[in-house]
C-alpha positions in Angstrom: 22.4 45.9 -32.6 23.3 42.5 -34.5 21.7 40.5 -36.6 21.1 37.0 -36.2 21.1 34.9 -39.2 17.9 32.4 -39.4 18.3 29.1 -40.8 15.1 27.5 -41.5 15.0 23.8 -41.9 11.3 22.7 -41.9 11.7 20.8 -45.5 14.8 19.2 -43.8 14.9 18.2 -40.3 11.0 19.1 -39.5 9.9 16.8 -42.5 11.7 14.1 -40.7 9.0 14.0 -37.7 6.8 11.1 -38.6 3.2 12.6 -40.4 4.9 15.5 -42.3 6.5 14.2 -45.6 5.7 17.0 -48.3 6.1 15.6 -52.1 8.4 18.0 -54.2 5.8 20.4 -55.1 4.7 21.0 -51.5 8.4 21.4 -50.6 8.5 24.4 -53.3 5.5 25.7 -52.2 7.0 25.7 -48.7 10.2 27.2 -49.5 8.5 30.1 -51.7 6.6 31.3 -48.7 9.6 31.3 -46.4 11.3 33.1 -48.8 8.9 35.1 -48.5 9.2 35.2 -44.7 12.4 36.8 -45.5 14.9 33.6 -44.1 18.7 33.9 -44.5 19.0 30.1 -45.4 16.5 27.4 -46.4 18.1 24.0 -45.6 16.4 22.3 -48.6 17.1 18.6 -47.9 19.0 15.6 -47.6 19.9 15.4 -51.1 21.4 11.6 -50.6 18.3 10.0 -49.0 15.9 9.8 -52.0 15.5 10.9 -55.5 12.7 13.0 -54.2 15.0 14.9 -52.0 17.3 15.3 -54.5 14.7 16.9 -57.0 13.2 19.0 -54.4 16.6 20.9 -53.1 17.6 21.3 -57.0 13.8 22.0 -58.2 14.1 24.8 -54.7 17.9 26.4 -55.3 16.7 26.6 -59.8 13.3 28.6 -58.9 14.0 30.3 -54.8 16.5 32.9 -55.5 17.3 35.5 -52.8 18.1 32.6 -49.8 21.0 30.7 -49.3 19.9 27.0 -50.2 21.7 24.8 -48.4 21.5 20.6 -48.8 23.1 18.6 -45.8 25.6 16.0 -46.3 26.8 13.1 -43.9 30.8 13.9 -43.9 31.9 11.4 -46.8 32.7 12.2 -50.6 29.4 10.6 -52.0 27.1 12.8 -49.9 29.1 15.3 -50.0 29.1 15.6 -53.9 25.6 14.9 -54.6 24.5 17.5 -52.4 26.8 19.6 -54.4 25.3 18.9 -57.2 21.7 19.5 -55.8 22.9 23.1 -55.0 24.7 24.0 -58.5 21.9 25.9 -60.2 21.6 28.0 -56.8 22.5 31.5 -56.7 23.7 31.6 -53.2 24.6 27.7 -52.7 25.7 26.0 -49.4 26.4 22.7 -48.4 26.5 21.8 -44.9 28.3 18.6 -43.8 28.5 16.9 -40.5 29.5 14.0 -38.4 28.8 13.2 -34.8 31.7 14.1 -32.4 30.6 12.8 -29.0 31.8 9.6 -27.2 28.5 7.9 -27.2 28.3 8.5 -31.0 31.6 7.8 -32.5 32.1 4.5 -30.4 28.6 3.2 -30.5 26.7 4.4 -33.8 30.2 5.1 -36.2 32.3 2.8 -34.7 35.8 4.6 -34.9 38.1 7.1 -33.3 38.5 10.6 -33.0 41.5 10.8 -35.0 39.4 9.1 -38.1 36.7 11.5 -37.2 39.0 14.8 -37.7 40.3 13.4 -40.8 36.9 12.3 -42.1 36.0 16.2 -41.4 38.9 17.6 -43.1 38.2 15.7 -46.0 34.7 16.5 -46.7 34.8 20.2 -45.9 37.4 19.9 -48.3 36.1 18.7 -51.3 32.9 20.6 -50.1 34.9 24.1 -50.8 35.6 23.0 -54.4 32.1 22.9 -54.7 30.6 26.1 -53.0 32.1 28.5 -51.5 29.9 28.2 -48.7 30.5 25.3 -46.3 29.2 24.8 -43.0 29.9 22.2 -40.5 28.1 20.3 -37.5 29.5 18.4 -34.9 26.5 16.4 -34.2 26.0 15.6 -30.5 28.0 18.6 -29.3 26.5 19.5 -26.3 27.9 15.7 -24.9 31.2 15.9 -26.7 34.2 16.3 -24.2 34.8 19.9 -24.9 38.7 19.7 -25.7 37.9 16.9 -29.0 34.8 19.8 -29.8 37.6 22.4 -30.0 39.6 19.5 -32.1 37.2 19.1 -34.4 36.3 22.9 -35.0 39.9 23.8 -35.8 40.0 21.1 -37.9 37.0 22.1 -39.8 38.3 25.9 -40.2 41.6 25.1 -41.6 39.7 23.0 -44.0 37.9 26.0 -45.2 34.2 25.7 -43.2 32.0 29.5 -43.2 29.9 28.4 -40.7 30.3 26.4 -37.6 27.3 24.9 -36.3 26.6 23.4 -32.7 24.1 21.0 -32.3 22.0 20.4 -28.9 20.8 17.2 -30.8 19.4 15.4 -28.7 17.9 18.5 -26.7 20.0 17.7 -23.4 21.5 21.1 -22.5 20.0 24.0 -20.5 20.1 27.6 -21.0 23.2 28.6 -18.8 25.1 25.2 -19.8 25.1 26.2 -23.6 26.1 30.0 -22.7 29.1 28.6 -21.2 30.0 26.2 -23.8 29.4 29.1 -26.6 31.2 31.7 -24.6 34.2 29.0 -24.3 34.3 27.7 -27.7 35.0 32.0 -28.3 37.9 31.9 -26.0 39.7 28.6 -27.1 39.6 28.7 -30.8 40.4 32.3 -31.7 39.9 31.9 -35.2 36.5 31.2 -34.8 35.5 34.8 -35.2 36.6 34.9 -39.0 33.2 32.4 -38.7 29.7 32.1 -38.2 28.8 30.3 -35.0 25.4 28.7 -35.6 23.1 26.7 -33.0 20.6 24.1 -33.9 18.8 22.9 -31.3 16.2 20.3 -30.1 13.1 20.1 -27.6 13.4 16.9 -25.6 12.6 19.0 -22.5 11.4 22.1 -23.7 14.4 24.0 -23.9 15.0 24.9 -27.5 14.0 28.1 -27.9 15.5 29.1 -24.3 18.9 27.4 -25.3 18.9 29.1 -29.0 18.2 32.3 -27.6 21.0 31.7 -24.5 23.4 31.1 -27.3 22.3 33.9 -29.0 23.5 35.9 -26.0 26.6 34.1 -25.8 27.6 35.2 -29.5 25.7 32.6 -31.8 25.0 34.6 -34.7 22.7 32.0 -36.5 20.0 30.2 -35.3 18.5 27.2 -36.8 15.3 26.6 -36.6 11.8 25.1 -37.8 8.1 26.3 -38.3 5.9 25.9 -36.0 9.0 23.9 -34.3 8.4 20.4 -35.9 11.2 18.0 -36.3 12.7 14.8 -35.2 11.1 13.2 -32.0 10.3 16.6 -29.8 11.0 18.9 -32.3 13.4 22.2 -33.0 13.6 25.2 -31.6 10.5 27.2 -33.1 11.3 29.7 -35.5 8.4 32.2 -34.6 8.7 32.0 -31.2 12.8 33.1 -31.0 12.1 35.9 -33.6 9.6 37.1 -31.7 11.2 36.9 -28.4 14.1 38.8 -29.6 11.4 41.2 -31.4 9.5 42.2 -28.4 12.1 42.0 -25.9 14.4 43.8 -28.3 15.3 45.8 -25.1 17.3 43.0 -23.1 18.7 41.1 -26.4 19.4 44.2 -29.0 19.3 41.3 -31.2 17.2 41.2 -34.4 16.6 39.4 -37.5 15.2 40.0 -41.3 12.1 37.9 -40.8 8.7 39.4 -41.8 7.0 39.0 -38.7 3.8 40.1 -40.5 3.9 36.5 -42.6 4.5 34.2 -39.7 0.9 33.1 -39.0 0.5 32.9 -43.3 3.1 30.1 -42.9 2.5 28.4 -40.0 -1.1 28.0 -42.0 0.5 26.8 -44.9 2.7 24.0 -43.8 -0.3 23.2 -41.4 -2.1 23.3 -44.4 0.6 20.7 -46.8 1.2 18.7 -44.0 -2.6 17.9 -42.5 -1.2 18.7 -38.9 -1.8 21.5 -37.0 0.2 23.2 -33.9 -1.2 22.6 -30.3 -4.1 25.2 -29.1 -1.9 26.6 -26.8 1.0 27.1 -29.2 3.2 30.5 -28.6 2.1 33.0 -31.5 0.7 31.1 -33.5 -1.6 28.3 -31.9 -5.8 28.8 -32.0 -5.3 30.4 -28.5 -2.3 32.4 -28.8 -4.6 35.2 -28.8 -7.4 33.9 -27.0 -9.0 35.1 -23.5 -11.7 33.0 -21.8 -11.4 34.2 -17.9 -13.3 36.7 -16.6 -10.3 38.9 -15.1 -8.3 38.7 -18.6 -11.4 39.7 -20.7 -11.9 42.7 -18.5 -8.5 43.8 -18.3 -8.6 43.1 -22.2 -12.0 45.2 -22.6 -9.8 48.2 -20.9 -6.4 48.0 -22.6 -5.1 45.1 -24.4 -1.4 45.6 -22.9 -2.9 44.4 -19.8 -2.8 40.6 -21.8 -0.9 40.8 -24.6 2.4 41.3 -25.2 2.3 41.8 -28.7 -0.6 43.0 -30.9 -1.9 39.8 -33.1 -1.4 42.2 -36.2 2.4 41.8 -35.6 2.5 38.1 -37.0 -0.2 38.1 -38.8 -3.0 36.2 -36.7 -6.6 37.1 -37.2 -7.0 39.1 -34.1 -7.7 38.7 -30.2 -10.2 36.5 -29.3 -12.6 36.6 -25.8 -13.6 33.3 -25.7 -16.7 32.7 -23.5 -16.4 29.6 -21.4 -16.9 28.5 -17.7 -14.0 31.0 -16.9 -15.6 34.2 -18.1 -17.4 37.1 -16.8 -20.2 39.6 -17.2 -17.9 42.3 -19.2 -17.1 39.8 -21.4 -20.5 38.8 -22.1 -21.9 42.0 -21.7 -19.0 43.2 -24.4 -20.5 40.1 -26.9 -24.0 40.7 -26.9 -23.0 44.8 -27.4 -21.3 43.2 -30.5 -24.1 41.3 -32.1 -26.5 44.1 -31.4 -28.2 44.0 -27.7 -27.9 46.2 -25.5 -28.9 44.4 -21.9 -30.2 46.1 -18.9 -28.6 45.2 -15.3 -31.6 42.8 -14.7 -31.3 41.3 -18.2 -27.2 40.8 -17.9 -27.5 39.0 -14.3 -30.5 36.6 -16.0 -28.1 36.3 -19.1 -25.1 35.7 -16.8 -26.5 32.8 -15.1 -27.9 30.3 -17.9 -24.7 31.4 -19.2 -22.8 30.1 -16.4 -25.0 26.6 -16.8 -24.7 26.7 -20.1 -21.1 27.3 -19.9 -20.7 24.1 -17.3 -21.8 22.2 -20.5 -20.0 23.1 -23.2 -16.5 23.7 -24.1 -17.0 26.7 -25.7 -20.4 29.3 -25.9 -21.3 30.0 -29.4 -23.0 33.2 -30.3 -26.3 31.5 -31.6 -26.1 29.8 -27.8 -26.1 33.5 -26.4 -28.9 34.3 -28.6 -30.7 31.4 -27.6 -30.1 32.9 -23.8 -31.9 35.7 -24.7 -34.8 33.7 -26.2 -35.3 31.5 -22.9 -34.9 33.6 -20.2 -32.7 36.7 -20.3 -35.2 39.2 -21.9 -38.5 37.9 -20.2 -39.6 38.2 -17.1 -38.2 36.2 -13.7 -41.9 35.9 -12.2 -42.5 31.9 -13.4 -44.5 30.0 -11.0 -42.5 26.6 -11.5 -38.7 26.7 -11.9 -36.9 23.5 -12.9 -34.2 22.8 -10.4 -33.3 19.3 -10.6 -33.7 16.2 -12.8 -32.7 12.9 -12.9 -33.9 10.0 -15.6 -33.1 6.6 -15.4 -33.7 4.5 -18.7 -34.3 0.7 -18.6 -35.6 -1.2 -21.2 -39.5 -0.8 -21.0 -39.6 1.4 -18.5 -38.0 4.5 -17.4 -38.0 6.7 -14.1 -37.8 10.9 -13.5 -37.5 12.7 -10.8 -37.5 16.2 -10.8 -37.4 18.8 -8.2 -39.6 22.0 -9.0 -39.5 25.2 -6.9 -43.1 26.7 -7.1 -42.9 30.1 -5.2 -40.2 29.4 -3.3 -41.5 26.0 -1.9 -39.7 22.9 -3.4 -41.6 19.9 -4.7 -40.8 16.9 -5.6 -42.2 14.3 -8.3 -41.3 10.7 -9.3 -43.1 8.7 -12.0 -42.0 5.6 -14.7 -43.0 5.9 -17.8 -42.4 4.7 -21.8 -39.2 6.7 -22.2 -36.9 9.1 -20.7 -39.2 12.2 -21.4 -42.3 10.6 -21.1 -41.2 9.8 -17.7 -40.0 13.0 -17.0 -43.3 15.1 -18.1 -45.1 12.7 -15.9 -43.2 13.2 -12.7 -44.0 17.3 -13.3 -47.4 16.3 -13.6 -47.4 14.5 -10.5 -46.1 17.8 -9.1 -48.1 20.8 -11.0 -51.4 18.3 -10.6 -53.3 19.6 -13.6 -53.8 17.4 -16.6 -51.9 18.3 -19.6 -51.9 16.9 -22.9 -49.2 17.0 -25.7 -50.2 18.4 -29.1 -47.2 18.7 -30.4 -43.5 18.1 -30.0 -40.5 19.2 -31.6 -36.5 18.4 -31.6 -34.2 21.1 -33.4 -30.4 21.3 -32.9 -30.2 25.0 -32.6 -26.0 24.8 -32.5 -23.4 23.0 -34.3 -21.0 20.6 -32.9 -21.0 17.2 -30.5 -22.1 19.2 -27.8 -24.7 21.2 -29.5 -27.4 22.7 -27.8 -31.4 21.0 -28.7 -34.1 23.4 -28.7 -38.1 21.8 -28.0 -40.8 23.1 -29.0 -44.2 22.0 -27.5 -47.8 22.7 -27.5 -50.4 21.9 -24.7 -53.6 21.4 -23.9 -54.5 22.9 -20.4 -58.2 23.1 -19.2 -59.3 23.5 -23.5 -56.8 26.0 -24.0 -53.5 25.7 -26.3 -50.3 26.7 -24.6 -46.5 26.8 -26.4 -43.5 26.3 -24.7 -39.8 26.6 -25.4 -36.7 24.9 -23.9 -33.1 24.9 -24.6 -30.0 22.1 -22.9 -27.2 20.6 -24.2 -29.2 17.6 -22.6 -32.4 17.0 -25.0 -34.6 15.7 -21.7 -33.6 18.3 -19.8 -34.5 21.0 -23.0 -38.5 18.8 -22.8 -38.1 19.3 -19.4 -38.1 23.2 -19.5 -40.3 23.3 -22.2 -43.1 21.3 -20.8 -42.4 23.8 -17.6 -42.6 27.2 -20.0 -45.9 26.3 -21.1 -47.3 25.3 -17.8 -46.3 28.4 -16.5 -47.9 30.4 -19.3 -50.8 28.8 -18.2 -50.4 29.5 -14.8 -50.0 33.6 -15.4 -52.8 33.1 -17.9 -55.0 32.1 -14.5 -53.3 34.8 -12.6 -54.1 37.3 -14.2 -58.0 35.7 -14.8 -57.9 35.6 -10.9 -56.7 39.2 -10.6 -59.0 40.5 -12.8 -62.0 39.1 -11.2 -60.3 40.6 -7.7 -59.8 44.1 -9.0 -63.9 44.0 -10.2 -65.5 42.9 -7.0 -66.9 45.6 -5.3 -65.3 47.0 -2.0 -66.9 46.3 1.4 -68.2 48.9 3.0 
């Protein structure tokens, strides 16, 4: 197996996407942990764009000593000599120089020829080798550089003493068998190139970064430069976590590997999330919020029985809290079934299907079901009985100014009803249309609004009381929708006074004597 070297350049060309400047200090924080992370080079900065650069790639190569620390450099003496002396209290120092090579660059943006550009890159790799004995060089733009001037410009680079060799996708415009070719070529025309290290750095414009990187990887690139949680200029960089992981779990097509901890990559994906105030998409590979996450029904059984069935890799193996069965619209009865086992209930058949469907309303509601929502199923509904006279099946308020209008559609033993009445308010409205339906008179004692979940979409609880022939009923109701929660509260204790009479009636039944 080989290793592949992994250049990290987060406090380099990742602090250049706009929202994630770090101040010295949080740079040294940053490069302490990816030491940590075990990287083979830490591209510390451009130490020519600010004094703050400057001091954070000398404050990182005086205090971060296993990595190479390596400060870029545009391919002229100034930068080239400042960067040198950013790295000179390094113990592995590295300065990496570079100049764009490609048509489009060195006639529009530099403004010269490709003779001036070989010299300008003999010169600074040059002077760069009296200063370290580590030099590597880009030829920015590569991937739309006519490929005999990119074999120019590498030669030229070698004979002036470069180590490394990198080639730039910069403007993420290659694809995965494109950049295998050119690797594999750049092997065959410049011999030499094997006394080097060929390094890739490549960007996202189309989402290829990781699929080029690991392409080249294939092709003989034996460093890969990379960012965490792949920020950088415009798209970003290849992701760091996502190539070490791809060549860790699918060690058996790539027998590739690297020195990275695998262990601390969700640690410092938190971190620079952390420094920077910006955190990766959801859906981010390994090491977004749902990474790990299972929400449909078919996953979180398969999950339930073996996690392989899902997962690729165990959580554990970067670091990430664990798998998660998120319950949503998507999910099933084992998965809710497997949650309430978890906080403690054990359900009955009867009790999981009533569970299971105000979850599934519930679920149409609300982005995510919260355990104190599941327990709040159990409260209304799923542990009492299903014989309820009235059964809320429909409501719909209109509010106006003074007045507003319900109507809701009750199913009393199986028989619909419907009842429309305008009222002060939404719910006033709407406890009047189920009077026009139930035809009893019922007055409020009491009322009460509690926001039984957090978040925007939590779910209300009411609480009522009512007076129904002289006799106190309560009633409960829960809804993301506060009406709809009076709605089935006002209907809960109805129907407690409906069994109340029921089971009045029934008594009075089972008494009378039989006819003979």
């Amino acid at each position: 197996m080989a290793k592949v070297k992994v250049f990290d350049t987060t406090l380099r060309d990742g602090e250049q996407s706009p929202g994630f400047t770090m101040s010295v200090a949080e740079k040294l924080h940053m490069a302490m942990q990816l030491d940590d992370l075990g990287v083979d080079i830490i591209e510390a900065g451009f130490s020519v764009a600010s004094d703050d650069d400057f001091a954070s790639v000398s404050q990182i190569s005086h205090k971060v000593r296993r990595p190479i620390i390596a400060a870029l450099a545009r391919a002229n003496p100034k930068d080239v000599e400042i960067a040198g002396k950013s790295v000179q209290s390094a113990d592995k120092p590295r300065i990496h120089t570079f100049i764009a090579t490609s048509d489009i660059h060195l006639t529009k943006k530099l403004e010269i020829g490709q003779e001036e550009c070989l010299e300008r890159i003999t010169e600074a790799v040059q002077l760069a080798r009296k200063l370290v004995d580590d030099v590597e060089f880009s030829a920015e733009d590569a991937t739309r550089t006519n490929i005999a001037f990119l074999c120019e410009a590498i030669r030229a680079a070698l004979s002036a003493g470069a180590t490394t060799i990198n080639i730039p996708d910069t403007v993420g415009y290659t694809f995965p068998e494109e950049f295998s070719s050119l690797i594999t070529t750049l092997y065959e025309e410049i011999p030499r190139l094997d006394n080097a290290v060929v390094s890739v750095h490549c960007h996202d414009d189309m989402g290829l970064a990781v699929a080029n990187s690991l392409a080249a990887i294939q092709a003989g690139a034996r460093q890969v430069e990379c960012t965490i949680n792949g920020i950088g200029e415009r798209a970003g960089n290849a992701s760091l976590e996502e190539i070490v992981m791809a060549l860790k779990v699918r060690k058996d097509l790539t027998e590739h590997y690297t020195d990275i901890n695998s262990e601390s990559i969700y640690k410092t994906s938190q971190l620079l999330s952390h420094i920077t105030g910006i955190d990766p998409q959801p859906n981010k590979a390994i090491v977004g919020q749902n990474a790990f996450s299972h929400e449909a029904g078919i996953h979180q059984h398969g999950m339930l029985k073996d996690k392989i069935t899902y997962e690729i890799m165990m959580p554990e193996l970067v670091g990430a809290p664990g798998t998660r069965l998120v319950l949503g619209k998507h999910s099933g009865r084992h998965g809710l079934n497997n949650r309430y086992q978890e906080l403690g209930y054990e359900l009955t058949k009867e009790e999981l299907d009533r569970a299971y469907t105000f979850f599934t309303i519930l679920a149409d509601q609300k982005k995510d079901v919260l355990d104190e929502d599941l327990l709040l199923i159990l409260r209304h509904g799923a542990k009492q009985g299903a014989n309820k006279l009235y059964k809320l099946l429909d409501l719909v308020v209109t509010c106006g100014n003074e007045l507003s209008t319900a109507k809701v559609n009750l199913s009393f033993d199986d028989i619909t009803k419907e009842g429309v009445a305008e009222d002060h308010g939404p719910i006033n409205a709407t406890f009047s249309a189920i009077d026009n339906v139930i035809a009893k008179r019922v007055r409020i004692e009491e009322f009460e609004i509690v926001a039984a979940t957090p978040g925007r979409d939590a779910v209300g609880v009411v609480n009522v009381k009512v007076l129904i022939n002289e006799k106190s009923f309560a009633g409960t109701g829960a809804s993301t929708d506060i009406v709809n929660a009076a709605a089935r509260a006002y209907i809960d204790a109805i129907n407690k006074s409906e069994q109340l009479e029921s089971t009045y009636l029934n008594s009075l039944a089972s008494s009378e004597p039989s006819a003979s």
